[in-house]
DRENDO-1510 file (C-alpha; in Angstrom, 1 decimal, always signed):
<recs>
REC; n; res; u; v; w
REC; 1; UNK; +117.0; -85.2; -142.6 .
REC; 2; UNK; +120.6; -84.9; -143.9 .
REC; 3; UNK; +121.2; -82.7; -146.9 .
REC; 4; UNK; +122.1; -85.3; -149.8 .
REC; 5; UNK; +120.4; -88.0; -148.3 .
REC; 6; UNK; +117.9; -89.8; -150.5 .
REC; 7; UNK; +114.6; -91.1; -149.3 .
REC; 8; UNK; +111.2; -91.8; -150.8 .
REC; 9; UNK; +108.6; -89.0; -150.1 .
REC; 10; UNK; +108.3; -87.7; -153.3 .
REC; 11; UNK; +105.6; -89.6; -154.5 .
REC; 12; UNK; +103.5; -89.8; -150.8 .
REC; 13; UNK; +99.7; -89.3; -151.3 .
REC; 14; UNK; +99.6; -86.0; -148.8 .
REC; 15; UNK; +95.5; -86.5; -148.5 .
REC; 16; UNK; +93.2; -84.0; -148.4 .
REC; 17; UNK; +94.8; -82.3; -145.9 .
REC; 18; UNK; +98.4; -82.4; -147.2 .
REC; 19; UNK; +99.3; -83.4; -143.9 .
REC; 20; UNK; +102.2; -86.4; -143.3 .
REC; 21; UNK; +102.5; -88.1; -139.6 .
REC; 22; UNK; +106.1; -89.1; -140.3 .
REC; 23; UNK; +108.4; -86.2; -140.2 .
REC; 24; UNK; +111.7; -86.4; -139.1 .
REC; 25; UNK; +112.6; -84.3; -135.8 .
REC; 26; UNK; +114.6; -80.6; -137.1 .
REC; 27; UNK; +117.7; -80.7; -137.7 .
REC; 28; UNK; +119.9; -78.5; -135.3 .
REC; 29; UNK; +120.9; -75.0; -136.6 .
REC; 30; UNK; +124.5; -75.0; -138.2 .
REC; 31; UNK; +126.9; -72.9; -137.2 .
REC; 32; UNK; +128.4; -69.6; -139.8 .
REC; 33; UNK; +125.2; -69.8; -142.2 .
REC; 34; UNK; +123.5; -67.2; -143.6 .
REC; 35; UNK; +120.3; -68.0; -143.6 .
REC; 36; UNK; +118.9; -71.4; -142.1 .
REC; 37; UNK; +115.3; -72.7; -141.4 .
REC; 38; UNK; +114.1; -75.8; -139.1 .
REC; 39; UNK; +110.8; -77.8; -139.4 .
REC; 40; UNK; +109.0; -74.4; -141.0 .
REC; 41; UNK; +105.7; -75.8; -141.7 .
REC; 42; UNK; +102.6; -73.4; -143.5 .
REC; 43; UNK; +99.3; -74.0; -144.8 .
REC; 44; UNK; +96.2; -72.4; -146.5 .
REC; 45; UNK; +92.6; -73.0; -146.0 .
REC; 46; UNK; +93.3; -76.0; -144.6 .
REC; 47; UNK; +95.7; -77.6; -147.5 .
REC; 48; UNK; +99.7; -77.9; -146.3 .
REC; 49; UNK; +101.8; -75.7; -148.5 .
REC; 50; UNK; +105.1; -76.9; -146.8 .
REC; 51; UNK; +105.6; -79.2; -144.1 .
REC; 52; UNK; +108.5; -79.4; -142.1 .
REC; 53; UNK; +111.2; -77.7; -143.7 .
REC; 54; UNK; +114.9; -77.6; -143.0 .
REC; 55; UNK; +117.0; -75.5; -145.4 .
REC; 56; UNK; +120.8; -73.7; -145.0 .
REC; 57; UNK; +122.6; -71.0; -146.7 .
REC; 58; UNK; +126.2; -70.9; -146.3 .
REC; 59; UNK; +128.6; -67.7; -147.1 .
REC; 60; UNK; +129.3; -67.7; -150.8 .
REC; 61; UNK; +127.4; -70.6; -152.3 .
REC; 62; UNK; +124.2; -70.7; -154.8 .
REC; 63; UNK; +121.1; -73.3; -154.0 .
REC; 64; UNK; +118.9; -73.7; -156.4 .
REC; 65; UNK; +115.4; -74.3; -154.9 .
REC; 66; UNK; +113.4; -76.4; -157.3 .
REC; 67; UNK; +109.9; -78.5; -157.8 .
REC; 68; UNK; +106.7; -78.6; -159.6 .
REC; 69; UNK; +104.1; -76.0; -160.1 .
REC; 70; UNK; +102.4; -75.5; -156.3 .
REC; 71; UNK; +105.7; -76.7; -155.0 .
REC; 72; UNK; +105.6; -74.2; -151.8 .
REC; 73; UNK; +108.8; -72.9; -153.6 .
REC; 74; UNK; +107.6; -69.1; -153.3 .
REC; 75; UNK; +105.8; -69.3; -150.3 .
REC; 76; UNK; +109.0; -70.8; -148.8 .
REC; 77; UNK; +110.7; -67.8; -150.4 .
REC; 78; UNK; +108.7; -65.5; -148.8 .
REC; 79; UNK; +108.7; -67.2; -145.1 .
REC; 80; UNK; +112.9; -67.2; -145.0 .
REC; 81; UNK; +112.7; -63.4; -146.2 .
REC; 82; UNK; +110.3; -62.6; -142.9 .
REC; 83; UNK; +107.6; -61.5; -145.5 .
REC; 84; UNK; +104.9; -64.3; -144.0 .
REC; 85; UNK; +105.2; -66.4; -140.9 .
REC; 86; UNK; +105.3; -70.2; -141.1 .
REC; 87; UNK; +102.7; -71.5; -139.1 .
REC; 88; UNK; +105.2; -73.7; -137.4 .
REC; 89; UNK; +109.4; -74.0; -137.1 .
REC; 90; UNK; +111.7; -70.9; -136.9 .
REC; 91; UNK; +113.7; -69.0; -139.4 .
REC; 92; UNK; +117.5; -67.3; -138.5 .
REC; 93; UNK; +119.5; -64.8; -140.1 .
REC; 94; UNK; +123.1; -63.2; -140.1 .
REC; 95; UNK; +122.4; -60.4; -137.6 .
REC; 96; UNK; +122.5; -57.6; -139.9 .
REC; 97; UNK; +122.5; -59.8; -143.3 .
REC; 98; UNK; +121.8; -57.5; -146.0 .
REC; 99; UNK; +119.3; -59.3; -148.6 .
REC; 100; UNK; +119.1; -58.4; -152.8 .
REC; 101; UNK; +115.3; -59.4; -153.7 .
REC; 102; UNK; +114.0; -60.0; -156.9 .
REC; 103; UNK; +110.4; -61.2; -156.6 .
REC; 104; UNK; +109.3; -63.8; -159.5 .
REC; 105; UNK; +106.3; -61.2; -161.1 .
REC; 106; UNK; +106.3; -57.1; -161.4 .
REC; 107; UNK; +103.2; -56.7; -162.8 .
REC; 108; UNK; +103.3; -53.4; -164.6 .
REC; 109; UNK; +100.1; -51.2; -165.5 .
REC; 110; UNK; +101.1; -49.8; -168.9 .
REC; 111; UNK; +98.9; -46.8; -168.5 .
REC; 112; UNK; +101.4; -45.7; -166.0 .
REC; 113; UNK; +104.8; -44.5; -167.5 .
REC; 114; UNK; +107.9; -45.1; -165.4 .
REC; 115; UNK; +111.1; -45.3; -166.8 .
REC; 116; UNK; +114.3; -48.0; -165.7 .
REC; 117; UNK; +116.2; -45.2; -164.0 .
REC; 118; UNK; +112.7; -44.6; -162.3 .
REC; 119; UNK; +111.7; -47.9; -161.5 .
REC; 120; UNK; +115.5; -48.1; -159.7 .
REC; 121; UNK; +115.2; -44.7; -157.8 .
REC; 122; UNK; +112.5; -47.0; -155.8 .
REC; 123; UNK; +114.8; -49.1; -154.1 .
REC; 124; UNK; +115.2; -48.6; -150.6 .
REC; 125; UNK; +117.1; -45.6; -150.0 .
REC; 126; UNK; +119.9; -47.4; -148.4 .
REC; 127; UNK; +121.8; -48.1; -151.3 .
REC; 128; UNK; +124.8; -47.7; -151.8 .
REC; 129; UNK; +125.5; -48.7; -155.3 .
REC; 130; UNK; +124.8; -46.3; -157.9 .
REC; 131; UNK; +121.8; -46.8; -160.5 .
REC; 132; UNK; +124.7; -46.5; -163.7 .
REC; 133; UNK; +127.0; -48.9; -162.0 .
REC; 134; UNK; +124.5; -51.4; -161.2 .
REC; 135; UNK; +122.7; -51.0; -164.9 .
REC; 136; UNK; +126.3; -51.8; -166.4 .
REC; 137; UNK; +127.5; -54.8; -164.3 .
REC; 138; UNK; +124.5; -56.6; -165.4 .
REC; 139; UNK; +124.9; -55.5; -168.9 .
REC; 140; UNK; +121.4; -53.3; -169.2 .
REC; 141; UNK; +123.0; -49.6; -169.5 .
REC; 142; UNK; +121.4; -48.9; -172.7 .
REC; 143; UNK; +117.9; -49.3; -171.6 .
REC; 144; UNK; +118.8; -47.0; -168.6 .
REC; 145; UNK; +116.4; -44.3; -169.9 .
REC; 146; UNK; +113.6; -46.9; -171.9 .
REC; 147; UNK; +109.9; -47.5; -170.3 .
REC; 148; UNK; +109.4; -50.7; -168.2 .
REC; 149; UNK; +106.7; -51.5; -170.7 .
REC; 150; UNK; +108.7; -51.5; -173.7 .
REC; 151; UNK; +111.9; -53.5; -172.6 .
REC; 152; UNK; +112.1; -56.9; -173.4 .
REC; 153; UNK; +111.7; -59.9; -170.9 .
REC; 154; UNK; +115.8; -60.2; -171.1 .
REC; 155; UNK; +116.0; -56.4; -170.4 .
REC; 156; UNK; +113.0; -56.6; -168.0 .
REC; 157; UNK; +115.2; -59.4; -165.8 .
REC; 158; UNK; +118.4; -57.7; -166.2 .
REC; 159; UNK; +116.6; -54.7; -164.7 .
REC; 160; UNK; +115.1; -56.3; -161.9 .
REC; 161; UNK; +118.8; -57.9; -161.0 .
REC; 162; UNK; +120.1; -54.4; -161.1 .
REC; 163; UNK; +117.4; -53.4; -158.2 .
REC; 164; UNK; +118.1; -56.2; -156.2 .
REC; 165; UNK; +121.5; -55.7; -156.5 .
REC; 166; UNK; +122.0; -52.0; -155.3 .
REC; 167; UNK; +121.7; -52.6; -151.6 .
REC; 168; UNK; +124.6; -54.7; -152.2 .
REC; 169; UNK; +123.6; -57.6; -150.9 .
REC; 170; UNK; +125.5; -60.6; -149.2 .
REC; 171; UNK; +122.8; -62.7; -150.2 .
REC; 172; UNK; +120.9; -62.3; -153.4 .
REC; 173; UNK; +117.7; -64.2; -153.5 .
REC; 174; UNK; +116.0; -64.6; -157.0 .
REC; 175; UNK; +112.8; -65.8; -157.8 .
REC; 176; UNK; +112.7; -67.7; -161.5 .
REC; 177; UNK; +114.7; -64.8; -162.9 .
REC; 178; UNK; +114.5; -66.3; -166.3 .
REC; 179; UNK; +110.6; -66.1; -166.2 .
REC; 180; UNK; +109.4; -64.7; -169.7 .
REC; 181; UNK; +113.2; -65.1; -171.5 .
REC; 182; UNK; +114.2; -66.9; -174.6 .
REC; 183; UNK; +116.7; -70.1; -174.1 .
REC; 184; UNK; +119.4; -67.9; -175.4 .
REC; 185; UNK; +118.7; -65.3; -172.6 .
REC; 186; UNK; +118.5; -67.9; -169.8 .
REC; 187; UNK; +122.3; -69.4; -170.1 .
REC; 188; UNK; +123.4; -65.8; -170.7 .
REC; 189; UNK; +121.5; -64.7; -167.2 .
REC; 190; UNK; +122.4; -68.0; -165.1 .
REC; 191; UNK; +126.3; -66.9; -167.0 .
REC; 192; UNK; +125.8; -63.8; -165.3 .
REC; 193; UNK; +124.5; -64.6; -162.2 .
REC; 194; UNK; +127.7; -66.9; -161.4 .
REC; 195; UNK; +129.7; -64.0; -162.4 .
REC; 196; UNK; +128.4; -62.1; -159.5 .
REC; 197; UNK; +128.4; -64.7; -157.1 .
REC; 198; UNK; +132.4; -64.8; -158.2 .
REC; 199; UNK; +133.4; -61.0; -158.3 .
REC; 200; UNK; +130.6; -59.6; -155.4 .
REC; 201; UNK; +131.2; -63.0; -152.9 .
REC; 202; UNK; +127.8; -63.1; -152.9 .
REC; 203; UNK; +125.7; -65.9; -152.0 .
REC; 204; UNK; +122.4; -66.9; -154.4 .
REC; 205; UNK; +119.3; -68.8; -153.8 .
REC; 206; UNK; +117.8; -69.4; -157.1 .
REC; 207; UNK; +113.8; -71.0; -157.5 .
REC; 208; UNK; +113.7; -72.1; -160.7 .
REC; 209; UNK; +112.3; -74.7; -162.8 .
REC; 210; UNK; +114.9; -74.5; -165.8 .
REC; 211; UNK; +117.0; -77.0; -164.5 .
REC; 212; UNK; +119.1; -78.2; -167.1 .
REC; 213; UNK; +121.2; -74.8; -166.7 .
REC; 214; UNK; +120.7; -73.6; -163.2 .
REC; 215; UNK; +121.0; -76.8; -161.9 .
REC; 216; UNK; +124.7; -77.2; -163.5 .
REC; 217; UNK; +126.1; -73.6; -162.0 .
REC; 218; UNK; +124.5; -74.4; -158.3 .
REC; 219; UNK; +127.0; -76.1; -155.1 .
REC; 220; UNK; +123.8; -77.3; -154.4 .
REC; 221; UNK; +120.0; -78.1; -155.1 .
REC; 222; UNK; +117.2; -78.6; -152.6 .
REC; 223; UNK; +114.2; -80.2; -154.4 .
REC; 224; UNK; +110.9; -79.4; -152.8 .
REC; 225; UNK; +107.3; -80.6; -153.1 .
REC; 226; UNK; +106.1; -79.2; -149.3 .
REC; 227; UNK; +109.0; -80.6; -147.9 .
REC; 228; UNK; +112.5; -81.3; -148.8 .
REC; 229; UNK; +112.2; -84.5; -151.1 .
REC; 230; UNK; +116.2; -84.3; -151.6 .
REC; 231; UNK; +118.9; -82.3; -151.6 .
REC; 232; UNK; +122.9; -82.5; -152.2 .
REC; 233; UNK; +125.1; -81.5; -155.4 .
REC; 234; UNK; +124.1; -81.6; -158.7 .
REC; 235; UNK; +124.7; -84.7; -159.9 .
REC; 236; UNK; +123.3; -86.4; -156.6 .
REC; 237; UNK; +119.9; -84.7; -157.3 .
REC; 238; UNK; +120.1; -85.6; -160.4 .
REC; 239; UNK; +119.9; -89.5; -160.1 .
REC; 240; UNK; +117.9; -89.6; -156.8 .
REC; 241; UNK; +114.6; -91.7; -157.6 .
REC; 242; UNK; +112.8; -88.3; -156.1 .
REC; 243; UNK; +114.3; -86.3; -158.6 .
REC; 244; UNK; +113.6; -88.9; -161.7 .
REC; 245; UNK; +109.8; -89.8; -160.0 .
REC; 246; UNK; +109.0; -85.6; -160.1 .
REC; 247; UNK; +111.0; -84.4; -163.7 .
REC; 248; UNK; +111.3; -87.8; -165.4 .
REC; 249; UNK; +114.4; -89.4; -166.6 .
REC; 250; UNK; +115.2; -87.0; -169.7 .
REC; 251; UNK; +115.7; -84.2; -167.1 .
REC; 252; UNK; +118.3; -86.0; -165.5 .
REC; 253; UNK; +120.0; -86.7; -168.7 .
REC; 254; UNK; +120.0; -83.1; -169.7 .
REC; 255; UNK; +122.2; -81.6; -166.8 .
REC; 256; UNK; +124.6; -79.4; -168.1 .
REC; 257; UNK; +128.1; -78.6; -167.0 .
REC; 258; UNK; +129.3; -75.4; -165.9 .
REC; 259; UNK; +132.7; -74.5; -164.0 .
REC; 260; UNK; +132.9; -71.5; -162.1 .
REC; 261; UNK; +135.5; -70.8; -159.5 .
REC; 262; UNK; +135.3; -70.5; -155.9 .
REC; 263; UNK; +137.8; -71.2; -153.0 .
REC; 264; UNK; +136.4; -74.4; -151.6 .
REC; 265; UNK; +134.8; -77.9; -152.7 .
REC; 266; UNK; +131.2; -80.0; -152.0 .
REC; 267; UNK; +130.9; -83.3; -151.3 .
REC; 268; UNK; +127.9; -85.4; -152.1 .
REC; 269; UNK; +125.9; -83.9; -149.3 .
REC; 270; UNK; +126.4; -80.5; -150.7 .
REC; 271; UNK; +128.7; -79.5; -147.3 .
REC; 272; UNK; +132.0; -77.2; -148.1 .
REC; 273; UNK; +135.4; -78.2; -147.9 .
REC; 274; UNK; +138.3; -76.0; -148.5 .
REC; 275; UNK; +139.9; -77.2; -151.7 .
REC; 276; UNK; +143.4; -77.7; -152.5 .
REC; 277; UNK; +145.3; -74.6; -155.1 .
REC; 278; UNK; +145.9; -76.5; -157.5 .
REC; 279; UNK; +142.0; -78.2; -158.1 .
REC; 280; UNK; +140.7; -74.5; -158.1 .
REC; 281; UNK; +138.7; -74.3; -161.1 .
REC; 282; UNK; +138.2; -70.8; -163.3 .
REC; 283; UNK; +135.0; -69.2; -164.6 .
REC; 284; UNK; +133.4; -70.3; -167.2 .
REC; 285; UNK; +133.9; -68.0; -170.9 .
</recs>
């Protein structure tokens, strides 16, 4: 299947199984990505989590991975990160790609103190950012001292950035990093977010399901619902039938626009172009 090409499989009754006898044959690997995966399939007790997955990640680009609750989004997560195996396809990184985690739940046991500086001194000892640098570029300095337990979920987020971000990564994976935040919070951490992607070069794949914002700031969305219903820029999603048939039509209509500023262009498909000086855009105040 081509990135930004629409088709109906959205709304296919999987069966009991999950299982579809349709699937297109993998795409071929593409040449200077990051991260790519072909036909990565993976089920559970006999139910299909994800079948037949293609996904890329280019250098410098954020993807927003979204789709309903039980999606596969996570376990997808976890299979391009090498935490699980698919049960069929093939994953490829970047020889040497360095990867900025941030898993979508820390559950914390509040009878056991541990401070933010603590929590960051657990990082893998790689890093090679400092815990005060990283605490200020994501605007949490303040809190550098506080108990896990008594941060906020805005703090608590910020925080969990900060960790993923001291190995300084090329690729920063985040899973729904606005989980347990107020609306405010959420356009001031998606703000944020493209503000690294712009001063670090860094690339970002985002699962989320808040997708009036994160959808805006993204070069591209893959929607998922165990395998890639659609995927292109923005906009394209936004007015696929797949996209309107899973979210409905008033999440469509509440895409928002954000600018930020990066050296090249997408087409509908989501594939980069180098783009001309002059149509540069600038961040977003």
């Amino acid at each position: 299947m081509q990135a930004g090409t629409a088709h109906s499989c959205c709304d296919h009754d999987h069966g009991a199984s999950g299982h579809q006898h349709h699937a297109a044959a993998p795409r071929a690997f593409a040449e200077g990505t990051l991260l790519s995966a072909r036909g990565v399939s993976f089920a559970r007790d006999g139910r299909a989590i994800l079948e037949h997955v293609d996904i890329d990640i280019a250098a410098g680009e954020i993807v927003t991975l979204i789709g309903p609750n039980g999606a596969g989004k996570t376990t997808l997560v976890r299979i391009l990160l090498g935490l699980a195996p698919p049960d069929a396809g093939e994953v490829r990184r970047r020889e040497g790609l360095t990867i900025g985690y941030a898993p979508q739940r820390f559950d914390l046991a509040p009878a056991i103190p541990m401070t933010v500086e603590r929590f960051l001194g657990t990082a893998p000892r790689d890093r090679r950012a400092g815990v005060a640098d990283v605490l200020a570029e994501v605007g949490a300095s303040r809190v550098r001292n506080s108990q896990l337990t008594a941060l906020s979920g805005g703090e608590l987020q910020r925080v969990v950035l900060a960790r993923a971000l001291l190995r300084q990564p090329e690729l920063l994976v985040l899973d729904e990093p606005v989980r347990g935040v107020d609306y405010a919070g959420e356009a001031e951490l998606y703000t944020l977010i493209g503000r690294l992607r712009v001063e670090r070069g860094l690339s970002v794949l985002l699962v989320s399901h808040d997708l009036h914002v994160v959808m805006a700031q993204s070069d591209r969305v893959v929607c998922v619902n165990r395998h890639v219903c659609c995927s292109g820029v923005p906009e394209t999603v936004a007015r696929s039938p797949e996209y309107v048939r899973l979210f409905g039509p008033e999440a469509a209509r509440a895409l928002g626009l954000y600018s930020h500023h990066h050296d090249h262009t997408h087409d509908l498909t989501g594939a980069a172009h180098p783009a001309p000086a002059e149509t540069r855009t600038r961040p977003a105040n």
